[in-house]
C-alpha positions as CSV (number, residue, x, y, z in Angstrom):
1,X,-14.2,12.9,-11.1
2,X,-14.0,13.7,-7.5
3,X,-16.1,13.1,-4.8
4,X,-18.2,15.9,-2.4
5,X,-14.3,16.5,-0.7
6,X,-12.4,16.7,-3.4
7,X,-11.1,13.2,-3.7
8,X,-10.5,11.1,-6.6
9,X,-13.4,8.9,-6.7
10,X,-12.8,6.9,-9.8
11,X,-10.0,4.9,-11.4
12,X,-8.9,5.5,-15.2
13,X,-7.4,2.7,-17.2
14,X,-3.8,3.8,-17.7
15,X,-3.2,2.8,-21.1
16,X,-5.0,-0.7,-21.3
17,X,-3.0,-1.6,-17.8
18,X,-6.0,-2.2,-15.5
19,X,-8.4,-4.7,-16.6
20,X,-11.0,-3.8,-13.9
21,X,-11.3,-0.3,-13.1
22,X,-13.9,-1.1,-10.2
23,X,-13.4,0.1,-6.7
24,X,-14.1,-2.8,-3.5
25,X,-15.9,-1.2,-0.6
26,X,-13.6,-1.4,2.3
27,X,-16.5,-3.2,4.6
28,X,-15.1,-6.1,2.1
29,X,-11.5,-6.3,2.5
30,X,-10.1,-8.6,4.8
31,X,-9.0,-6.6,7.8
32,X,-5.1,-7.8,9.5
33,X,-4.8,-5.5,12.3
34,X,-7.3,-3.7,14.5
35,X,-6.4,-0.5,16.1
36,X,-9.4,0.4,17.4
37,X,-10.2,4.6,17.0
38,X,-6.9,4.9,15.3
39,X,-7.3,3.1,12.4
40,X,-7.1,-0.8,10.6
41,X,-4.7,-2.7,8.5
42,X,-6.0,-4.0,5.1
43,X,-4.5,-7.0,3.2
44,X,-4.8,-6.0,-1.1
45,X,-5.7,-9.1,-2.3
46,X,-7.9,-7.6,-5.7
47,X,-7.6,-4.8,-8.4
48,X,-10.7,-3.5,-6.9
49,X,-9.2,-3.5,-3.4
50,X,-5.9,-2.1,-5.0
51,X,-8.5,0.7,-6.9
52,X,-9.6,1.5,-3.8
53,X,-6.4,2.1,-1.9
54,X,-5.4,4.3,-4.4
55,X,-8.2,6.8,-4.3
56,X,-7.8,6.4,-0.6
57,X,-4.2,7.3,-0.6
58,X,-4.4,9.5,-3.8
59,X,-1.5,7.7,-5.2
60,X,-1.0,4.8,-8.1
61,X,-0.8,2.0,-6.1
62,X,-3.3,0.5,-8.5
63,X,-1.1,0.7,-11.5
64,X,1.7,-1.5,-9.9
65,X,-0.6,-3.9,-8.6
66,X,-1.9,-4.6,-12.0
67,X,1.8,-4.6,-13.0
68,X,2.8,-7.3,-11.1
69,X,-0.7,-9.3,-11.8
70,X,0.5,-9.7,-15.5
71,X,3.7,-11.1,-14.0
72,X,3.9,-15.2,-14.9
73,X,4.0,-15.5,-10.7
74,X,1.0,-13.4,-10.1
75,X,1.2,-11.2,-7.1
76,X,4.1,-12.8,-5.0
77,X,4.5,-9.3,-3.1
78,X,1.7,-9.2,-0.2
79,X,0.2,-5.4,-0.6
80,X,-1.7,-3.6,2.1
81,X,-3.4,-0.5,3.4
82,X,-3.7,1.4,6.6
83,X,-7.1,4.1,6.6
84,X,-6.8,6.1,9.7
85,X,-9.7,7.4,11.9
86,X,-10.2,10.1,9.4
87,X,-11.1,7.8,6.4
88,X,-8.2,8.9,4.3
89,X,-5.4,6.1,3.2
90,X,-2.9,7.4,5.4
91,X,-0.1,4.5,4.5
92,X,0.6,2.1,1.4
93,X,3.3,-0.8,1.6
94,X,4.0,-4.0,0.1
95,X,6.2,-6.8,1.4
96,X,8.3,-9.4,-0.6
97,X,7.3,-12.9,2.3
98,X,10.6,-14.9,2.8
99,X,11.1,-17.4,-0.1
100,X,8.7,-15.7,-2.6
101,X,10.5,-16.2,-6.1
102,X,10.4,-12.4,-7.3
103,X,11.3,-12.7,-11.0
104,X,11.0,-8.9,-12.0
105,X,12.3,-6.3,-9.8
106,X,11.7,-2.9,-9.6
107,X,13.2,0.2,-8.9
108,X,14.1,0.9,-5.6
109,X,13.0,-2.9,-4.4
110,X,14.7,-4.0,-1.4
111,X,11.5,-6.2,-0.3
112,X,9.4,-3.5,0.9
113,X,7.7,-0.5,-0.6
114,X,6.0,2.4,1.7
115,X,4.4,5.4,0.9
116,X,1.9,7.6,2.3
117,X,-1.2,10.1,1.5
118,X,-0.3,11.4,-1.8
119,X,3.3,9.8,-1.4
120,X,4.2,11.7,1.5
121,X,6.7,9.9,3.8
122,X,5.2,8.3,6.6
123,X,7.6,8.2,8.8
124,X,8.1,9.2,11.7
125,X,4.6,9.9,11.8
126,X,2.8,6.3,11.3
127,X,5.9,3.9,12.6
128,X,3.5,2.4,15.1
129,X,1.5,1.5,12.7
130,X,3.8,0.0,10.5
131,X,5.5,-2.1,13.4
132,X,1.8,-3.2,14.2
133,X,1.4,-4.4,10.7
134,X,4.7,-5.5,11.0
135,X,3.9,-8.1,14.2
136,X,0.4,-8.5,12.9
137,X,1.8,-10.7,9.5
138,X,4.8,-11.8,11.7
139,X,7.1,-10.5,9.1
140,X,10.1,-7.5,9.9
141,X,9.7,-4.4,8.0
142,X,11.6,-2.5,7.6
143,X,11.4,1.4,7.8
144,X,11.4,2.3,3.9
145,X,10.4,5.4,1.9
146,X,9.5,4.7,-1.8
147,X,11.8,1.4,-1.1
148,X,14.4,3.4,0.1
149,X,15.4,3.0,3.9
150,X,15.0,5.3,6.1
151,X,16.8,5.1,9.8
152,X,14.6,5.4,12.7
153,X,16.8,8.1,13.8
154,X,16.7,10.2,10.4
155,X,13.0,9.5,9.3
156,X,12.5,11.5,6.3
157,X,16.4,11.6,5.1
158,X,16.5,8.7,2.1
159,X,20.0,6.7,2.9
């Protein structure tokens, strides 16, 4: 189903993956950083709030968040969301915090995951949104496509 602009407006459950399959209004998530007419920084605490990100950013966030909530650790990785002025999900990332015990790795996971709208690389295009995110949680992140760095000077060229 989509909604009146074409959007996904509904989560499926991928094979018995998801066990909640219901979306979390964003007026409900807790909000990390501000910024104003240019958008705000969610923190993914909850399938719904992960169901929601990924009908925001069109992408399957949602499936590796209820991946990793099966995991014995629960969700060591913090996950969060940037919605831009236009409403859309403009940026996706997760962070592995200093001294969280990861026990199953995944491809690609250096300790930070970012993708964008549809998993379009966002950088160069939302860095200053990622670095407020990054000061906001007080914890470095690095510039990463898919989990793949990227250097500030190359944005776009995996390394």
């Amino acid at each position: 189903m989509t909604d009146d602009a074409g959007h996904p407006s509904e989560i499926h459950d991928m094979g018995g993956l998801i066990d909640d399959v219901s979306v979390a209004p964003l007026s409900g998530m807790q909000v990390v950083a501000d910024l104003g007419d240019d958008g705000k920084w969610f923190e993914i605490f909850t399938q719904p709030e992960a169901n929601q990100a990924s009908l925001l950013t069109e992408t399957a966030i949602h499936i590796f968040f209820a991946k990793e909530g099966k995991l014995e650790s629960g969700h060591p990785r913090r996950w969060f969301l940037f919605v831009g002025p236009e409403g859309r999900g403009d940026v996706c990332l997760y962070v592995i915090p200093a001294g969280a015990e990861i026990n199953e790795r995944w491809p690609n996971d250096n300790g930070t995951h970012t993708t964008g709208y549809r998993n379009k690389n966002p950088y160069p295009d939302f860095a200053p949104q990622v670095e407020t995110l990054s000061q906001a949680i007080g914890v470095d992140i690095a510039p990463d496509y898919m989990g793949r760095n990227v250097k500030p000077d190359t944005y776009g060229m995996r390394t």
